[in-house]
ROZA-196781 format. One record per atom (N, C-alpha, C): residue number from 1; x, y, z. Coordinates in pm, whole numbers. Each point is the difference from the previous one (the first is absolute). Layout:
(atom NUM; (X; Y; Z));
...
//
This chain:
(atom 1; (-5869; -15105; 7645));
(atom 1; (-144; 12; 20));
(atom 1; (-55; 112; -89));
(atom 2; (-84; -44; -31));
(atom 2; (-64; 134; -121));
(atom 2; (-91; 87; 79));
(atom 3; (-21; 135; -7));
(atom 3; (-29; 78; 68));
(atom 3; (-163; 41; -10));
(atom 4; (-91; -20; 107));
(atom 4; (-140; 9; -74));
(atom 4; (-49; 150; -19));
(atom 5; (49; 89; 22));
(atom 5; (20; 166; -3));
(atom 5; (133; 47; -28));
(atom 6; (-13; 123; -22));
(atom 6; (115; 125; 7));
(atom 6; (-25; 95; -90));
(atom 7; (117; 83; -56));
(atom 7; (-5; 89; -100));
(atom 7; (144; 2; -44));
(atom 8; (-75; -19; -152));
(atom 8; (135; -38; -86));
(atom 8; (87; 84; -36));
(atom 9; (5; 147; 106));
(atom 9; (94; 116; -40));
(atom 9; (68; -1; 146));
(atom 10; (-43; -83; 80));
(atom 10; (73; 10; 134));
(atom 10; (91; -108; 10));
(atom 11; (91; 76; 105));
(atom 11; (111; -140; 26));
(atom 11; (79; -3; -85));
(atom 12; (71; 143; -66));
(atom 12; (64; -11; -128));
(atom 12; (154; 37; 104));
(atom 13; (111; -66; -3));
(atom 13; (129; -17; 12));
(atom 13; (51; 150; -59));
(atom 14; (145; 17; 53));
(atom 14; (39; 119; -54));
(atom 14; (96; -48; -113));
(atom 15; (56; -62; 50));
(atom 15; (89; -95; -95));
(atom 15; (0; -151; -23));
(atom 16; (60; -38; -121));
(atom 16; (-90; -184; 4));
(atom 16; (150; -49; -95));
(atom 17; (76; -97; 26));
(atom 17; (126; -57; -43));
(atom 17; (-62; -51; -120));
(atom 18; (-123; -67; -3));
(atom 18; (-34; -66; -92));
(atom 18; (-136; 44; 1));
(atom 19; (-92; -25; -165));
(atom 19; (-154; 15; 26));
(atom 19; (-81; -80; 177));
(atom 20; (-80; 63; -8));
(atom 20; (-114; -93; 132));
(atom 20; (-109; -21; -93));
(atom 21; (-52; -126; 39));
(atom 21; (-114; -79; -94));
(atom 21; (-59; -54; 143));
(atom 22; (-99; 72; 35));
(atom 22; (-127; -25; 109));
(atom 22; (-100; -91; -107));
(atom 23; (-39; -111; 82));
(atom 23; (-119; -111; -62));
(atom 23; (-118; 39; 60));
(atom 24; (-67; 75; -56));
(atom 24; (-160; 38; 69));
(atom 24; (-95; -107; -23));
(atom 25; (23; -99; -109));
(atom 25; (-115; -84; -52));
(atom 25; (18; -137; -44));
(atom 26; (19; -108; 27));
(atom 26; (18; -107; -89));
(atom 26; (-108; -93; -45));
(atom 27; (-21; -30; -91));
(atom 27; (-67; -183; -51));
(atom 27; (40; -106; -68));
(atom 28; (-85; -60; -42));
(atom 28; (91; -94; -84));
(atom 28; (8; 98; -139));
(atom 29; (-75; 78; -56));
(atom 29; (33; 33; -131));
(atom 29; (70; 147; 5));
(atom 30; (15; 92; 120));
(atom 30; (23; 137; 16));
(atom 30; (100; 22; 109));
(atom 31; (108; 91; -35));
(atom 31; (58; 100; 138));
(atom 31; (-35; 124; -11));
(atom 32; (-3; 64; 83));
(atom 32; (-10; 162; 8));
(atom 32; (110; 70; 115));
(atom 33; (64; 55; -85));
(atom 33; (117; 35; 66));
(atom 33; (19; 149; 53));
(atom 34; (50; 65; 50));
(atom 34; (60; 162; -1));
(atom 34; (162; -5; -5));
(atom 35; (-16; 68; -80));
(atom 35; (190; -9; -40));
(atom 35; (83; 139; 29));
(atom 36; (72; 21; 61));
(atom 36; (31; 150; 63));
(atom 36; (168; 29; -68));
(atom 37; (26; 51; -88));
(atom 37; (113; 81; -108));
(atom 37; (21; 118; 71));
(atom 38; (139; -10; 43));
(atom 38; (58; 87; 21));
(atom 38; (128; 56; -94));
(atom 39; (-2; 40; -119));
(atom 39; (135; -16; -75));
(atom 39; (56; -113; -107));
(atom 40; (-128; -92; 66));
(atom 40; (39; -154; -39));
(atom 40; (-14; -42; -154));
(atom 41; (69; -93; -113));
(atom 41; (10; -18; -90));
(atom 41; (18; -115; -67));
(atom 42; (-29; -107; -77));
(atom 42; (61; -53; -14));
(atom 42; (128; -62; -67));
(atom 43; (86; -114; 36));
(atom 43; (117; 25; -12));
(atom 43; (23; 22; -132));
(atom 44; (134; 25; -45));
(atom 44; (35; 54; -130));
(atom 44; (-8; -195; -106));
(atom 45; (-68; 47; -115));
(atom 45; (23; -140; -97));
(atom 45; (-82; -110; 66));
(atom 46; (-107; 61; 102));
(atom 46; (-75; -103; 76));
(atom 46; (-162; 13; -96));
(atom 47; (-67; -101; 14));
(atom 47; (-131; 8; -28));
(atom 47; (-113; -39; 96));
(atom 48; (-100; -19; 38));
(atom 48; (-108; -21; 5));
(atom 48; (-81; -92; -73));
(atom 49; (21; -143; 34));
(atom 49; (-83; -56; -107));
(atom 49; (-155; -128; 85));
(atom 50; (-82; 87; 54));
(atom 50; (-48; -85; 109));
(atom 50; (-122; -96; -68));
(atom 51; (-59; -127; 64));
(atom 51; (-29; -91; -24));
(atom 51; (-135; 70; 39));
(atom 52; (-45; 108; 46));
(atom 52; (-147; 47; 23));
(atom 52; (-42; 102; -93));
(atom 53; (-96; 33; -7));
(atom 53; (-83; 134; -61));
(atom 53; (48; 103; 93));
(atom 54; (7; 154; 43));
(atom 54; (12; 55; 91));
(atom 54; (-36; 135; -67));
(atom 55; (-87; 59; 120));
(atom 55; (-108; 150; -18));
(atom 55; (114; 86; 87));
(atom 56; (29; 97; -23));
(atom 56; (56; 81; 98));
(atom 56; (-50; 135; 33));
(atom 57; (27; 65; 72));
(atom 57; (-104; 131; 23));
(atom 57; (134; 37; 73));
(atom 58; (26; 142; -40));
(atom 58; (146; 105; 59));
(atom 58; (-105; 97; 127));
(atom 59; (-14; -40; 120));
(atom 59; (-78; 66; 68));
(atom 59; (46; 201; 40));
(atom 60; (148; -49; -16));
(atom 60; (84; 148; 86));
(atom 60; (128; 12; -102));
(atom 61; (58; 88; -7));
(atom 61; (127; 2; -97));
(atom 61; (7; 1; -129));
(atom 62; (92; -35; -68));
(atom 62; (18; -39; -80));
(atom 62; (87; -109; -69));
(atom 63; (8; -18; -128));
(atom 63; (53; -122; -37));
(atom 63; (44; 42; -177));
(atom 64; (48; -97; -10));
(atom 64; (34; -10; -127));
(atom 64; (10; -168; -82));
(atom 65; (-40; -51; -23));
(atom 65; (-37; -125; -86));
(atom 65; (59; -44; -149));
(atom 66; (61; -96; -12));
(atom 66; (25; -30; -161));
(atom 66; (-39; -137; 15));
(atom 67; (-19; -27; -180));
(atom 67; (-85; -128; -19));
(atom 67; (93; -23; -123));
(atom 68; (58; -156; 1));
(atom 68; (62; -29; -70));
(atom 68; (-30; 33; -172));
(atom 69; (-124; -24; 13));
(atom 69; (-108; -3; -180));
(atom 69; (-51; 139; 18));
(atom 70; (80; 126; 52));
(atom 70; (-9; 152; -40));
(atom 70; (98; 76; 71));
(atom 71; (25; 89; -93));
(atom 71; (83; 80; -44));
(atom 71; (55; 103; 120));
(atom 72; (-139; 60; 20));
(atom 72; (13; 135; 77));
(atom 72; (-12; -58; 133));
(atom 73; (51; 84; 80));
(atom 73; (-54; -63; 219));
(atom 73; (-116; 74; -1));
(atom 74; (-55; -92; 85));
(atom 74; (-165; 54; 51));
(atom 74; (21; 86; 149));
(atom 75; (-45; 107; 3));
(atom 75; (2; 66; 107));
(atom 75; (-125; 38; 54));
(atom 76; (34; -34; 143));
(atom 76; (-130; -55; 79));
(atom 76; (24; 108; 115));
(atom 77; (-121; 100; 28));
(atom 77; (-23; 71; 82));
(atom 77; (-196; -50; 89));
(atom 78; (33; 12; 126));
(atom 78; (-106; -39; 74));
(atom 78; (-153; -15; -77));
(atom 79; (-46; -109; 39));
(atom 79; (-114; -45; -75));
(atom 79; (-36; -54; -126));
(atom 80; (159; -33; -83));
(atom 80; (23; -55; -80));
(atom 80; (19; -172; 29));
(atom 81; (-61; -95; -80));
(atom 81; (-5; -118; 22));
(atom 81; (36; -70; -133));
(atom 82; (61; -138; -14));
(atom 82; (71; -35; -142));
(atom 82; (-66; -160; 33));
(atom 83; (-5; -69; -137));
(atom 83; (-51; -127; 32));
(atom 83; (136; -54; -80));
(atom 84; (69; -120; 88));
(atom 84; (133; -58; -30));
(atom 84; (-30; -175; -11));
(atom 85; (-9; -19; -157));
(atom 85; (-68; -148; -13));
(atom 85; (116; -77; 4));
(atom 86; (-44; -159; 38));
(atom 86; (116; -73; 73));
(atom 86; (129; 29; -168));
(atom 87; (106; -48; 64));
(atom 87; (70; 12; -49));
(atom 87; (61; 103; -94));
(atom 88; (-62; 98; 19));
(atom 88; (30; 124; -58));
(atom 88; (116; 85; 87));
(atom 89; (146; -9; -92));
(atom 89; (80; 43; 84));
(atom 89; (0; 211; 1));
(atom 90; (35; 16; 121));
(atom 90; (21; 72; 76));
(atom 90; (104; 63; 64));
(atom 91; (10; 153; 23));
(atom 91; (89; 15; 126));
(atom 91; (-36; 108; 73));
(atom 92; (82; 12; 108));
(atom 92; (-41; 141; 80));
(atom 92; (104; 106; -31));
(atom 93; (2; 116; -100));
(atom 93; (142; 77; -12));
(atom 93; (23; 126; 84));
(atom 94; (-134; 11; 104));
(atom 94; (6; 126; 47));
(atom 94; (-121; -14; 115));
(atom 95; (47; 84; 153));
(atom 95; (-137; 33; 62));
(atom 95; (104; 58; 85));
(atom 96; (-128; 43; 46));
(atom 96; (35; 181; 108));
(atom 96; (29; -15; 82));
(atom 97; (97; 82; 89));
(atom 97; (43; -27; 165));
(atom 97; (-108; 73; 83));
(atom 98; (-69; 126; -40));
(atom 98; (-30; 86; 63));
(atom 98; (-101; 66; -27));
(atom 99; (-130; -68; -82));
(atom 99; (-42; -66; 112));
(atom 99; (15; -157; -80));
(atom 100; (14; -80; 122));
(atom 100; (23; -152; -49));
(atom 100; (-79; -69; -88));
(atom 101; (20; -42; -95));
(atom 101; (-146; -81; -63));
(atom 101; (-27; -105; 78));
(atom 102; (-137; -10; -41));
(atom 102; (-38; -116; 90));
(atom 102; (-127; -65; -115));
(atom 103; (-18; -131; -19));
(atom 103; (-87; -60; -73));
(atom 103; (-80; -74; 72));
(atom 104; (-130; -42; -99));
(atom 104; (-51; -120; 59));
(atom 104; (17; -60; -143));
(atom 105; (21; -150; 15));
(atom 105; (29; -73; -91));
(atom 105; (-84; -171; 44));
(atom 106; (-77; 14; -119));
(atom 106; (-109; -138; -20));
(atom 106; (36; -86; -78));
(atom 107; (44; -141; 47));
(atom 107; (100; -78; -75));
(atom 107; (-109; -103; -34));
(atom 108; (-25; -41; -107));
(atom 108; (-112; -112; 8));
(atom 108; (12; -84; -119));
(atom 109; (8; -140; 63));
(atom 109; (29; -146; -78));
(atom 109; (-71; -2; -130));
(atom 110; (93; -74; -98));
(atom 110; (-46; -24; -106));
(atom 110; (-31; -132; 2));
(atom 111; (-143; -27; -94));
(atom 111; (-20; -116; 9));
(atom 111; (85; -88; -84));
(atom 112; (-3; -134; 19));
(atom 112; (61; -66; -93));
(atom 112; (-117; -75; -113));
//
């Protein structure tokens, strides 16, 4: 059930085995997600190659970002937001335990 209130800094876990991806929003062309990093990364020789556009916004924490078509990692401290066009691969090489990152992430359909 998607939640018609809250606050997107509450309800944060102390520890998380895996990311948490809360669905605050759906339509046919959009999700809006909160994604809560604790440590979390992705796997080694893995990519990111998604079939959507996706906006992200690093609300708490930090992060660290690489993009296949550049060089350097993008490092993302609170209030930093990245626009990730479909198929533009990706990974996650870094985010904070303490305090946890936490995102909101706007995934939205490409037309055909």
């Amino acid at each position: 059930m998607i939640p018609d209130h809250g606050n997107l800094l509450h309800d944060i876990p102390a520890h998380l085995v895996a990311e948490q991806f809360d669905l605050l929003l759906q339509t046919d062309t959009c999700r809006l997600e909160r994604i809560v990093s604790i440590g979390h990364v992705t796997p080694p020789d893995e990519w990111y190659d998604q079939e959507d556009n996706e906006w992200v916004l690093l609300l708490q924490g930090q992060a660290q970002l690489r993009f296949a078509d550049e060089e350097e990692l993008r490092q993302l401290k609170p209030g930093d937001h990245v626009w990730i066009a479909a198929h533009r691969r990706h990974r996650v090489e870094w985010t904070s335990h303490n305090p946890p990152a936490i995102w909101l992430a706007l995934h939205l359909a490409t037309t055909a």
